[in-house]
LOFIKE-760951 format. One line per field, with one value per residue (C-alpha): residue number from 1; residue in one letter; x negated, y negated, z negated. Coordinates in nm, 2 decimals, decimal comma. Layout:
! residues N
num (NUM | ...)
residuo (A | ...)
xx (X | ...)
yy (Y | ...)
zz (Z | ...)
***
This chain:
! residues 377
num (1 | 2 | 3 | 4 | 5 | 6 | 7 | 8 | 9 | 10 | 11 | 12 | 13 | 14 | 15 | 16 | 17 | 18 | 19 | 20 | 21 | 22 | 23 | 24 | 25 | 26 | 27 | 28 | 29 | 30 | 31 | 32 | 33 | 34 | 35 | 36 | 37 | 38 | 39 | 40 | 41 | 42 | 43 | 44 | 45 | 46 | 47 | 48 | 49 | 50 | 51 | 52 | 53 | 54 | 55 | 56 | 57 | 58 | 59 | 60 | 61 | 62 | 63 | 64 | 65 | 66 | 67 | 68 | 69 | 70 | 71 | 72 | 73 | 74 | 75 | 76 | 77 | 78 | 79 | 80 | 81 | 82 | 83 | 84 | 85 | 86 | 87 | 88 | 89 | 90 | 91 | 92 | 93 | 94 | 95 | 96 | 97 | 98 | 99 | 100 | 101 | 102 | 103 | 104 | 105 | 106 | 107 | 108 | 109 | 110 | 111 | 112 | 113 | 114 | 115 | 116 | 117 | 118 | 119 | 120 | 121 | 122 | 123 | 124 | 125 | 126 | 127 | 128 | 129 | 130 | 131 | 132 | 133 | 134 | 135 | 136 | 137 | 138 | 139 | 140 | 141 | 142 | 143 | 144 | 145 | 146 | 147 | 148 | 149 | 150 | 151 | 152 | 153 | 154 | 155 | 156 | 157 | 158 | 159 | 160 | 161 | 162 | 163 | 164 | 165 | 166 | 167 | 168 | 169 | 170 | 171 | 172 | 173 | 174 | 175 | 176 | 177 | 178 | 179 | 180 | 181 | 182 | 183 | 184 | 185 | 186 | 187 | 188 | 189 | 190 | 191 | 192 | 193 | 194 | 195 | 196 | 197 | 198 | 199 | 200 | 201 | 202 | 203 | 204 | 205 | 206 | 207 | 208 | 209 | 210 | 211 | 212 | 213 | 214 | 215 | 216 | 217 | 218 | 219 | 220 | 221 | 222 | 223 | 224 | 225 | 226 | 227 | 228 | 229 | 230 | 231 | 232 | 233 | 234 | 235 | 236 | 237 | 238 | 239 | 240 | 241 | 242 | 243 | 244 | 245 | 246 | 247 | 248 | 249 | 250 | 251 | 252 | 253 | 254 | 255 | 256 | 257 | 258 | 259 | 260 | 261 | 262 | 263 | 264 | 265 | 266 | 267 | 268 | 269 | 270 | 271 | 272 | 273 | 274 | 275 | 276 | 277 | 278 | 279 | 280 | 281 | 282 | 283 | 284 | 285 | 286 | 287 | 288 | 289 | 290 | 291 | 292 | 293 | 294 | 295 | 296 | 297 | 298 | 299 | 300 | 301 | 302 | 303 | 304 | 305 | 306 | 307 | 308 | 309 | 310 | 311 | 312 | 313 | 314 | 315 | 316 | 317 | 318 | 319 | 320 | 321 | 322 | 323 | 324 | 325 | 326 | 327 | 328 | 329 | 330 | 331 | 332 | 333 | 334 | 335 | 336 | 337 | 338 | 339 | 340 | 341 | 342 | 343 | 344 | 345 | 346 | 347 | 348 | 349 | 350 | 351 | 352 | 353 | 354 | 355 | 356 | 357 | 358 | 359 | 360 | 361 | 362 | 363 | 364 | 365 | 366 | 367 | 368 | 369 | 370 | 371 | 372 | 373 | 374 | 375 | 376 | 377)
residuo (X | X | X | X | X | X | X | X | X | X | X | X | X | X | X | X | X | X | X | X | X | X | X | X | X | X | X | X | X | X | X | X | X | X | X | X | X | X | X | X | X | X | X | X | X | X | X | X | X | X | X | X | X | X | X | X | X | X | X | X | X | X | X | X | X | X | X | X | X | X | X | X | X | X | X | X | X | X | X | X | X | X | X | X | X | X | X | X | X | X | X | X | X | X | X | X | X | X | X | X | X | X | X | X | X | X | X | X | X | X | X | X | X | X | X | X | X | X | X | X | X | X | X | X | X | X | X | X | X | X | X | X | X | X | X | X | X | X | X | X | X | X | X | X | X | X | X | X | X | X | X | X | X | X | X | X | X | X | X | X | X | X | X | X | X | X | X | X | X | X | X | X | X | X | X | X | X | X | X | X | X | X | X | X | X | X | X | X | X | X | X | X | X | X | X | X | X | X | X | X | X | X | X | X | X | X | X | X | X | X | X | X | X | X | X | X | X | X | X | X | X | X | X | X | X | X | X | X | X | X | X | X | X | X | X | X | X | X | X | X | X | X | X | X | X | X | X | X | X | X | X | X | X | X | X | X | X | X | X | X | X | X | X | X | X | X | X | X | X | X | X | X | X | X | X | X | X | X | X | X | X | X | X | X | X | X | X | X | X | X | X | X | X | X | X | X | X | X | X | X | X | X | X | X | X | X | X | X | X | X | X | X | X | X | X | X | X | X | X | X | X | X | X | X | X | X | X | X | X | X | X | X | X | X | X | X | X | X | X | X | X | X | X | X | X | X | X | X | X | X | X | X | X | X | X | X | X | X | X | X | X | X | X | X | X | X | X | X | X | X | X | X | X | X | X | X | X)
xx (-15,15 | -15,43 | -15,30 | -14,93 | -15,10 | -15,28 | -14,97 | -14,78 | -15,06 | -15,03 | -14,68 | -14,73 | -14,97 | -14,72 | -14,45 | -14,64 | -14,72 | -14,44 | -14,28 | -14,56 | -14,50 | -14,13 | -14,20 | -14,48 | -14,20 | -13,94 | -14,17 | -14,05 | -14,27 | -14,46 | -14,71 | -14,53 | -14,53 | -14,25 | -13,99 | -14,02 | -14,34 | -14,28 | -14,10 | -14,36 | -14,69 | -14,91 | -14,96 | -15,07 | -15,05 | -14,86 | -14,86 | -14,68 | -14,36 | -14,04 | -13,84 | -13,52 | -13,40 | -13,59 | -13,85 | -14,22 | -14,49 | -14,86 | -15,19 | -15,46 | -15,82 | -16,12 | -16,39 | -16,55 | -16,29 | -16,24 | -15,89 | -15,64 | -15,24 | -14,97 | -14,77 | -14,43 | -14,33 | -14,38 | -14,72 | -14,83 | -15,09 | -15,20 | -15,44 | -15,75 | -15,81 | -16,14 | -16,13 | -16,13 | -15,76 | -15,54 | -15,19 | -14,84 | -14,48 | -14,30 | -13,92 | -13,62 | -13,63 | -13,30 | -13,23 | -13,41 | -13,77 | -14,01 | -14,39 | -14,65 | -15,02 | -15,30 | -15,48 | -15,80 | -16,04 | -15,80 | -15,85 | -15,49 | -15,49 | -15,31 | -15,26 | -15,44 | -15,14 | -14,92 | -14,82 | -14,87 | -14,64 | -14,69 | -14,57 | -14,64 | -14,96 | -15,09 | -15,05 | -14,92 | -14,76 | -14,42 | -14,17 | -13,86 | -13,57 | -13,28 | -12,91 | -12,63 | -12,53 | -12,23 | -12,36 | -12,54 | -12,53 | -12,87 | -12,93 | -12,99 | -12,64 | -12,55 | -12,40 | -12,48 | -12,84 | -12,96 | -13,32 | -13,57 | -13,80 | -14,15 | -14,11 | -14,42 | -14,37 | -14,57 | -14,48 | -14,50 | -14,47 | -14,80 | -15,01 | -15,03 | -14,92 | -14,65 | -14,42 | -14,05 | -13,88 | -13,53 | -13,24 | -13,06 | -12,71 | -12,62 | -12,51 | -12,74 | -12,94 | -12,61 | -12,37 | -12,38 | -12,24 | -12,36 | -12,38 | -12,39 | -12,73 | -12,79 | -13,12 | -13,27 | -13,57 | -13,78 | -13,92 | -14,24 | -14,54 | -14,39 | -14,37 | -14,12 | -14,18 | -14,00 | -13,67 | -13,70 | -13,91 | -13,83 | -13,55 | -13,41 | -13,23 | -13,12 | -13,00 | -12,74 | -12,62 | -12,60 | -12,37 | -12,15 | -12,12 | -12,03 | -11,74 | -11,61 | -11,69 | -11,96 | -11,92 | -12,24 | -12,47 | -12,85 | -13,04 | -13,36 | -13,64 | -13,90 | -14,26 | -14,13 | -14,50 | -14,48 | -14,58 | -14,26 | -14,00 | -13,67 | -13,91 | -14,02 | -13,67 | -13,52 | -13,80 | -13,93 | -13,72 | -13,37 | -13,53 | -13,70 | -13,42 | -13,14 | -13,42 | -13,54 | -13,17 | -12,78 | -12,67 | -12,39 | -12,38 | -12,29 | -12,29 | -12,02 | -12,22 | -12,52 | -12,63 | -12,90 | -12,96 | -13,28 | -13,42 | -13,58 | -13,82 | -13,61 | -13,28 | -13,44 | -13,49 | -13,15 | -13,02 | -13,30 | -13,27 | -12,84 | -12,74 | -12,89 | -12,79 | -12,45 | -12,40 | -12,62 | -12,52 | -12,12 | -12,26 | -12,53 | -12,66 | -12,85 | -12,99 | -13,16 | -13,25 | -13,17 | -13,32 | -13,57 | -13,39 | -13,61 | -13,84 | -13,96 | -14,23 | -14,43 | -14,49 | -14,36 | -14,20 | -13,83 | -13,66 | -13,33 | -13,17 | -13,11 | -12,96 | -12,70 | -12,67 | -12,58 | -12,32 | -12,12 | -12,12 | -11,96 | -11,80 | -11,47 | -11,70 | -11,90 | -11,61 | -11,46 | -11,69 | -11,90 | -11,68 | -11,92 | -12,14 | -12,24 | -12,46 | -12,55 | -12,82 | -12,96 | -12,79 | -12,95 | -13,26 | -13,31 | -13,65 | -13,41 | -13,11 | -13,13 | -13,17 | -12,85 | -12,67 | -12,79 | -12,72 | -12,39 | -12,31 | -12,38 | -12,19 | -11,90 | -11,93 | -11,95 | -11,64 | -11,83 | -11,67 | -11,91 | -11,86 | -12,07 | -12,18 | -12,40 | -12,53 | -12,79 | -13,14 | -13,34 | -13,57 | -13,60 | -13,56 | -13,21 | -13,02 | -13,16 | -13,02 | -12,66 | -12,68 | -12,72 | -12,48 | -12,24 | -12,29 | -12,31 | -11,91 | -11,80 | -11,96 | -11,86 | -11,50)
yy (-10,17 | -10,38 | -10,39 | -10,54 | -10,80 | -10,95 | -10,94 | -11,10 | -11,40 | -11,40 | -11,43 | -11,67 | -11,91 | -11,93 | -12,04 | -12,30 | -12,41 | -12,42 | -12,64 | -12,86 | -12,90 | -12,95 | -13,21 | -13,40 | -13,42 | -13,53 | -13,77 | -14,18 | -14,41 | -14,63 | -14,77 | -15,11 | -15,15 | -15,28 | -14,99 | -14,66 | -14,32 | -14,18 | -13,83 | -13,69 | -13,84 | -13,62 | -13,58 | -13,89 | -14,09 | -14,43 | -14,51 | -14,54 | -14,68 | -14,77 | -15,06 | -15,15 | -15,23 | -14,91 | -15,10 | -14,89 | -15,04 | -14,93 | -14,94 | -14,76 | -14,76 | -14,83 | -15,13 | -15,05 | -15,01 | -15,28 | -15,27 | -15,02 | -15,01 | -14,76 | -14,61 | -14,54 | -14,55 | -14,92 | -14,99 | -15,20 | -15,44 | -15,40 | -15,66 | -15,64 | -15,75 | -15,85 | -15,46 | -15,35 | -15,21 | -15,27 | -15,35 | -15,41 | -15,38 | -15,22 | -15,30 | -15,17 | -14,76 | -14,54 | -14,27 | -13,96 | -13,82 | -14,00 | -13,92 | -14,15 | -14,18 | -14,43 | -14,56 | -14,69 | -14,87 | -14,68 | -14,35 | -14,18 | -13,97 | -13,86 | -14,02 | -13,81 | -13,97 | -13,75 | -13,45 | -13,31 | -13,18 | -13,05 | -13,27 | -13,51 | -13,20 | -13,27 | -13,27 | -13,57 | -13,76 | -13,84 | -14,08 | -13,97 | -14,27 | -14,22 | -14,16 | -14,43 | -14,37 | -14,05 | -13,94 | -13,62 | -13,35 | -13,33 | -13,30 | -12,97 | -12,95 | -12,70 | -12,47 | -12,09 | -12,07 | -11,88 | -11,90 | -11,88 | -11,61 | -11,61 | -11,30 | -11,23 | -11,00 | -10,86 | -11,10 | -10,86 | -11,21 | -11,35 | -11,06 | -11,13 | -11,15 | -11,46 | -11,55 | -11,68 | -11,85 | -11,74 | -11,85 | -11,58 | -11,73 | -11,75 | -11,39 | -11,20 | -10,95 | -10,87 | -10,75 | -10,54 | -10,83 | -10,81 | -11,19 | -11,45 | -11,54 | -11,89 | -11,92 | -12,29 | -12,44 | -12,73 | -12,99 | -13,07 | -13,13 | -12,92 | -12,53 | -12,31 | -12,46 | -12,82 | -12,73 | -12,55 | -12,85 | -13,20 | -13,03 | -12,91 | -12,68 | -12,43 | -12,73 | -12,84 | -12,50 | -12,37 | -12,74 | -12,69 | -12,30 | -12,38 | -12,65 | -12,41 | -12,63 | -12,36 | -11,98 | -11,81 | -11,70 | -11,65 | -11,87 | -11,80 | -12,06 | -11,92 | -12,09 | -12,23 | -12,26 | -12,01 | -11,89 | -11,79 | -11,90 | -11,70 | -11,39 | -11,44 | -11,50 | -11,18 | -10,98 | -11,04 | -11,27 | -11,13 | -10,75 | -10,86 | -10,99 | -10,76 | -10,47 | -10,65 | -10,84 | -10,74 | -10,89 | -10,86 | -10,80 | -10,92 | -11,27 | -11,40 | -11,34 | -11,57 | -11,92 | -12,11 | -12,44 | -12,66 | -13,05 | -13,19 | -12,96 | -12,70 | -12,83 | -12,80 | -12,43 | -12,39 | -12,51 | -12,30 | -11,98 | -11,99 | -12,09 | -11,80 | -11,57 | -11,61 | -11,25 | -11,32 | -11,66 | -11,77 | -12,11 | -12,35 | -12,70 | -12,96 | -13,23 | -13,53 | -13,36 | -13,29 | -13,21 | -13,47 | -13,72 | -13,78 | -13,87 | -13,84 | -14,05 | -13,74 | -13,57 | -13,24 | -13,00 | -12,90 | -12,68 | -12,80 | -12,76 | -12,38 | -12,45 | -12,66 | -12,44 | -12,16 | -12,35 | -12,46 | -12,12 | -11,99 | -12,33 | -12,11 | -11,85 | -12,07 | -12,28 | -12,00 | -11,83 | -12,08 | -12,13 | -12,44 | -12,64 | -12,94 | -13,24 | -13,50 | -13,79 | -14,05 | -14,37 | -14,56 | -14,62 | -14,21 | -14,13 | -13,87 | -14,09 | -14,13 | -13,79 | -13,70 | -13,93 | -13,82 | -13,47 | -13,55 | -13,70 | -13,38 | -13,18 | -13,43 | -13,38 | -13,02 | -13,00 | -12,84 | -12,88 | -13,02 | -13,20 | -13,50 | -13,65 | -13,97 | -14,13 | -14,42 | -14,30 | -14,24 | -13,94 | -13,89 | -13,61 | -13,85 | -13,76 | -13,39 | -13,33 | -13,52 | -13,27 | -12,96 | -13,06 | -13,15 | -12,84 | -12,58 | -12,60 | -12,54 | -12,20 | -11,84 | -11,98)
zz (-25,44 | -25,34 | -24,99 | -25,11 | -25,35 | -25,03 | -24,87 | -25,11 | -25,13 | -24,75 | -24,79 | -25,07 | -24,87 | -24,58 | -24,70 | -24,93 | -24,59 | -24,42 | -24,69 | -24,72 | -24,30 | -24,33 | -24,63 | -24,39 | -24,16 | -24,38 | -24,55 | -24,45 | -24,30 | -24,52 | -24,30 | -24,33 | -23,93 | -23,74 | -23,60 | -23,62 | -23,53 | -23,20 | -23,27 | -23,01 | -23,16 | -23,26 | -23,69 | -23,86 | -23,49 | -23,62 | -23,26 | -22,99 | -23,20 | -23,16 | -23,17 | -23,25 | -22,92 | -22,73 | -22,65 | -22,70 | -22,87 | -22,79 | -23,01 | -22,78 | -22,94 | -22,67 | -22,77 | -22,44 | -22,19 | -21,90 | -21,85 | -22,07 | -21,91 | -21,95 | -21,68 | -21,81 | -21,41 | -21,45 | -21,54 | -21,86 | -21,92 | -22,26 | -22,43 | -22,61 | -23,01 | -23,18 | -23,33 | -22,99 | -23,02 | -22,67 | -22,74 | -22,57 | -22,59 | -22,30 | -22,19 | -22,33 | -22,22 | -22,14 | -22,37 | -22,35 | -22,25 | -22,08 | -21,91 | -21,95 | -21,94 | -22,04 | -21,78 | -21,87 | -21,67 | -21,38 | -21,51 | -21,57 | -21,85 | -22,17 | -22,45 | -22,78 | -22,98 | -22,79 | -22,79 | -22,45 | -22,15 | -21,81 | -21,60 | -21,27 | -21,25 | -21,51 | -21,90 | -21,97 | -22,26 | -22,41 | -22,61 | -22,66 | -22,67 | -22,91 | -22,76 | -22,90 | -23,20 | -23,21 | -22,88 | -23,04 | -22,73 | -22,69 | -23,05 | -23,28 | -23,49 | -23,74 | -23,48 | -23,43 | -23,23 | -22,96 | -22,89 | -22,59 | -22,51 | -22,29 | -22,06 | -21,84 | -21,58 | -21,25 | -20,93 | -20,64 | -20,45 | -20,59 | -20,70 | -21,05 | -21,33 | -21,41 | -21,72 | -21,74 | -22,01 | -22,08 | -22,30 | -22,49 | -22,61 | -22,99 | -23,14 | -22,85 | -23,05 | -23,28 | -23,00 | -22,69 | -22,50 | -22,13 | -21,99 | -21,70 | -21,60 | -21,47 | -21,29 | -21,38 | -21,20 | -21,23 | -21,05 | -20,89 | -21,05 | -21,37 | -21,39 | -21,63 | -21,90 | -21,81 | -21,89 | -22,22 | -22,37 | -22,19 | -22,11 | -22,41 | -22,25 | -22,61 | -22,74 | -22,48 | -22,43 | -22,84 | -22,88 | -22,56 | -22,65 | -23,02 | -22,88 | -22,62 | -22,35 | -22,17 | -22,13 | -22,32 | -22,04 | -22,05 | -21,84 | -21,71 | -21,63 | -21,38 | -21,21 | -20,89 | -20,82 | -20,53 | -20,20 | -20,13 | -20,37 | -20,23 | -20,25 | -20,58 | -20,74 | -20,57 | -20,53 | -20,86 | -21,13 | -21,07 | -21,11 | -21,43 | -21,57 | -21,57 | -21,64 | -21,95 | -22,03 | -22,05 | -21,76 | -21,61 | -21,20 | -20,90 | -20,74 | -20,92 | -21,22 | -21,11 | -21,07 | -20,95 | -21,02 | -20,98 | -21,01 | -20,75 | -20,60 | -20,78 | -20,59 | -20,25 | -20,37 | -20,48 | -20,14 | -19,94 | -20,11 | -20,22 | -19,89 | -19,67 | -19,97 | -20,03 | -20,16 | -20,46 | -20,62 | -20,65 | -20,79 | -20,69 | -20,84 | -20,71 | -20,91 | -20,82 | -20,46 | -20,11 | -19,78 | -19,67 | -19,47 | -19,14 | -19,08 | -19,46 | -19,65 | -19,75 | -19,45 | -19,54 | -19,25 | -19,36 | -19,10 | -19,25 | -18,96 | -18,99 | -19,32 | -19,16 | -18,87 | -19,12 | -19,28 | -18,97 | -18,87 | -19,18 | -19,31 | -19,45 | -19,59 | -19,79 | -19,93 | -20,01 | -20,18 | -20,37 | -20,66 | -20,76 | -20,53 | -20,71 | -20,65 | -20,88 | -20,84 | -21,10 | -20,90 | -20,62 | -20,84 | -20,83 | -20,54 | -20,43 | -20,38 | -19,97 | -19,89 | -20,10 | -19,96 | -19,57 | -19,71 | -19,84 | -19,46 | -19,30 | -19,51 | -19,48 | -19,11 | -19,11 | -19,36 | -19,66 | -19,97 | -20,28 | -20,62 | -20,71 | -20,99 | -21,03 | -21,36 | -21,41 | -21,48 | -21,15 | -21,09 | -21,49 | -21,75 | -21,92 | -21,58 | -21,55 | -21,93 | -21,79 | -21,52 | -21,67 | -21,95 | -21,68 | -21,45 | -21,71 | -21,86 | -21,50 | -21,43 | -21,51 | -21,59)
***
């Protein structure tokens, strides 16, 4: 008896405290400052804010700091007060999530107004720009859910122990359903995580599900982080996931998809295994054109090799092969476009899909909202 009274208390105390959190959330703004909180600010942070024309405005406390900026990509100048507060107003931003970082006195770091996300190797901090007005896709609705799971499993590959995140489609646990699986990776500089938080990646795939626009698959969103990506994905991640999930078989049951770094692993490890994946994305990548500004070595050659000896198998047998890019602004853009060449040469057969934005989480959203209706049909 004593045992179900604490209980009950527990139970009690909870959800007094999840109300009380969904009210602080709910509550408006009443600090009488112009625009709007950051949705990603930390609790009680009043700044960064937004303005009514998607411009960002900063308030960065440090009396004994030299020079404060932020780097939003562009860097800021912000300017210092008699209270020792650094302030400045960035330009207007494109819709969607955004990194950026203080940098004070040169130091790059995150903002403690922000919540924080891995990205660019580091933890780093986001705004989060609002989409016109009626353009609610990568918005929660009041549509049937599915949900995303952390999975760890044992990575022959690396040794060790690693962890993937995976979507489960709406209805999941209440059916015996076996599904699609699209594999989803991120880019550099970010690990699993990227797509199921900047990327929202539930949230674009329970609204195109609920409008019949996508078939319900589960995606999975693994560390890309390794000594051997190919390996680890079919070694490792692929074995995991149809032990642990319904899947259904077969290579025209799987995907793989990836963002930058992650599209350069799509195209290295789809294209020599044609027998596993039916369907491959690339966003906001492609082979380094030569020579490249980073110095990496890239036999890309083989890959091309392998497609001009097979060109009718692969068009044949990739029922999706599509590219999309952020415009010419996108880091990525040239070696898409030399990649694009060679494939035109050779005579295989891609769809491609450009949308302002450059090398940014907006155009990776676009992408996957794009690519996603068109697989598993």
């Amino acid at each position: 008896m004593k045992r179900l009274f604490i209980a009950t208390l527990l139970a009690m105390a909870g959800a007094c405290l999840n109300s009380a959190y969904a009210q602080f959330h709910q509550m408006p703004d009443e600090s009488g400052l112009p625009g709007k909180r950051g949705t990603l600010n930390v609790r009680n942070a009043q700044y960064p804010r937004l303005l009514p024309d998607n411009r960002m405005e900063f308030k960065v406390k440090a009396p004994n700091a030299q020079k404060v900026q932020i780097d939003l990509g562009k860097k800021y100048d912000l300017t210092k007060n008699a209270e020792g507060e650094w302030h400045g107003i960035t330009e207007p931003l494109t819709p969607g999530f955004h990194y950026y970082f203080l940098v004070i006195d040169d130091v790059q770091v995150a903002d403690p107004a922000s919540e924080s996300f891995y990205g660019c190797s580091m933890h780093s901090s986001g705004v989060e720009i609002p989409y016109p007005e009626g353009d609610s896709r990568f918005y929660m609705a009041d549509v049937p859910h599915g949900d995303v799971r952390m999975k760890r499993y044992y990575s022959t590959t690396a040794g060790d122990w690693r962890r993937a995140y995976v979507y489960c489609p709406p209805g999941y646990d209440s059916s015996n359903e076996s599904y699609p699986v699209l594999y989803l990776q991120h880019g550099g500089g970010e690990d699993e995580r990227g797509w199921a938080t900047q990327g929202r990646t539930d949230i674009i795939m329970d609204n195109l599900i609920a409008q019949g626009k996508a078939t319900p698959m589960i995606i999975v969103m693994g560390d890309g982080n390794s000594s051997d990506f190919e390996k680890e994905l079919l070694n490792d991640i692929i074995p995991m996931t149809e032990k642990k999930f319904r899947v259904k078989p077969g290579r025209e049951n799987r995907a793989l998809a990836g963002l930058s770094m992650g599209g350069i692993q799509t195209l290295n490890t789809g294209i020599p295994n044609l027998d596993k994946f039916a369907y491959l994305g690339v966003f906001s990548s492609g082979w380094f054109a030569n020579p490249n500004p980073f110095g990496v070595m890239m036999d890309s050659e083989k890959y091309y090799d392998m497609l001009k000896e097979n060109k009718d198998k692969y068009n044949d047998q990739l029922k999706v092969f599509w590219l999309s890019m952020g415009g010419k602004e996108d880091i990525a853009y040239e070696n898409c476009r030399v990649m694009r060449d060679r494939f035109d040469k050779i005579g295989i057969k891609y769809d491609y899909f450009e949308t302002p934005g450059g090398h940014t989480w907006p155009v990776w959203r676009e992408s996957l909202y794009q690519f996603a209706p068109l697989i598993f049909k």
